[in-house]
N, C-alpha and C positions, 0 to 999 in steps of 0.2 A: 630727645625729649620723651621720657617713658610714661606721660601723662598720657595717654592717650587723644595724642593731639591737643591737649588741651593749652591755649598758650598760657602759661603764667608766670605772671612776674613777680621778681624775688627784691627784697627791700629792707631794713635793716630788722624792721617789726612782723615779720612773718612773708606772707604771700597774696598775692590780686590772682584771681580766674574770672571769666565771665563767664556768665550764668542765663538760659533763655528759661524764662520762668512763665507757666501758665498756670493763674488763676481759676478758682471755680474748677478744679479734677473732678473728680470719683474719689481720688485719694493723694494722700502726700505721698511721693516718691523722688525718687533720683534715677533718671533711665537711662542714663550715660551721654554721648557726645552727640550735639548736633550739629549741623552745620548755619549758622546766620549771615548775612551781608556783612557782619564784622567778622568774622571767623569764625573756628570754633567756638564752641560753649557749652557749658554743662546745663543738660536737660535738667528740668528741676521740674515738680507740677504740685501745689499744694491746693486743698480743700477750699482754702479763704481766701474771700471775694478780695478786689484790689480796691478796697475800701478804708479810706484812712488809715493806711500803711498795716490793714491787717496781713495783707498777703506778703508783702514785705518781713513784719513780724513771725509770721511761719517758716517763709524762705530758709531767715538766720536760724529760726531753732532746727529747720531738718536737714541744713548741712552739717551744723553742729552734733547733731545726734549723728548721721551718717556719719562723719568722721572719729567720731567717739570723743567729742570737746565738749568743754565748757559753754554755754551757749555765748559766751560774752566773749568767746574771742573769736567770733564768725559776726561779720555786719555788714551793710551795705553799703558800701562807698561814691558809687556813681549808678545812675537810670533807675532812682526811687519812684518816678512814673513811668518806666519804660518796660517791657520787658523783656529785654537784656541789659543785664546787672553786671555790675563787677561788685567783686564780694572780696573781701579783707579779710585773711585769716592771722591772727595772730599768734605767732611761734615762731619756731627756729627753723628757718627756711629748708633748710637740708631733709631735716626730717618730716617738716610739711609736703615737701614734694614728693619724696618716697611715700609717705600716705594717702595723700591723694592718687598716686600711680598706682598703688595699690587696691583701690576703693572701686576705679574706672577699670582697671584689667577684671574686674570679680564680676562688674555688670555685664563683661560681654558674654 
């Protein structure tokens, strides 16, 4: 698995990652893998409060920029109060997971 640990699953419509997302940063970023009680997950930390799905809505747009998409094919699928997410990427799984592996080997 060349994600850097990161478990994710493959599906006809793209790819699921989980995601431990902290609300209220300093700044948006993607700081690579942490580790949760679920497993790994992609560190995630955006500006916006987790206030009526603002933080949520940051979330999607800075995986989507981070991976260089569309905003509309990255969203939240499970733990919209939680945070850790699992997040939907929508593509063609093969090369979703090559870009993503590639995204997490460049943070370390």
């Amino acid at each position: 698995m060349g994600t850097g640990g990161l478990p994710l699953r493959t599906g006809q419509a793209g790819v699921s990652l989980p995601a431990r997302v902290t609300p209220k940063s300093a700044c948006d970023s993607v700081d690579g893998v942490v580790r949760t009680a679920r497993g790994s997950a992609l560190k995630v930390r955006v500006r916006a409060a987790a206030d009526r799905g603002k933080a949520n809505a940051a979330v999607e747009e800075l995986v989507a920029r981070w991976l260089g998409l569309a905003r509309m094919r990255v969203r939240i699928a499970q733990g919209g109060k939680s945070r850790v997410k699992i997040l939907e990427i929508e593509g063609e799984p093969d090369e979703l997971e090559a870009l993503i592996s590639r995204r997490v080997a460049a943070l370390c």
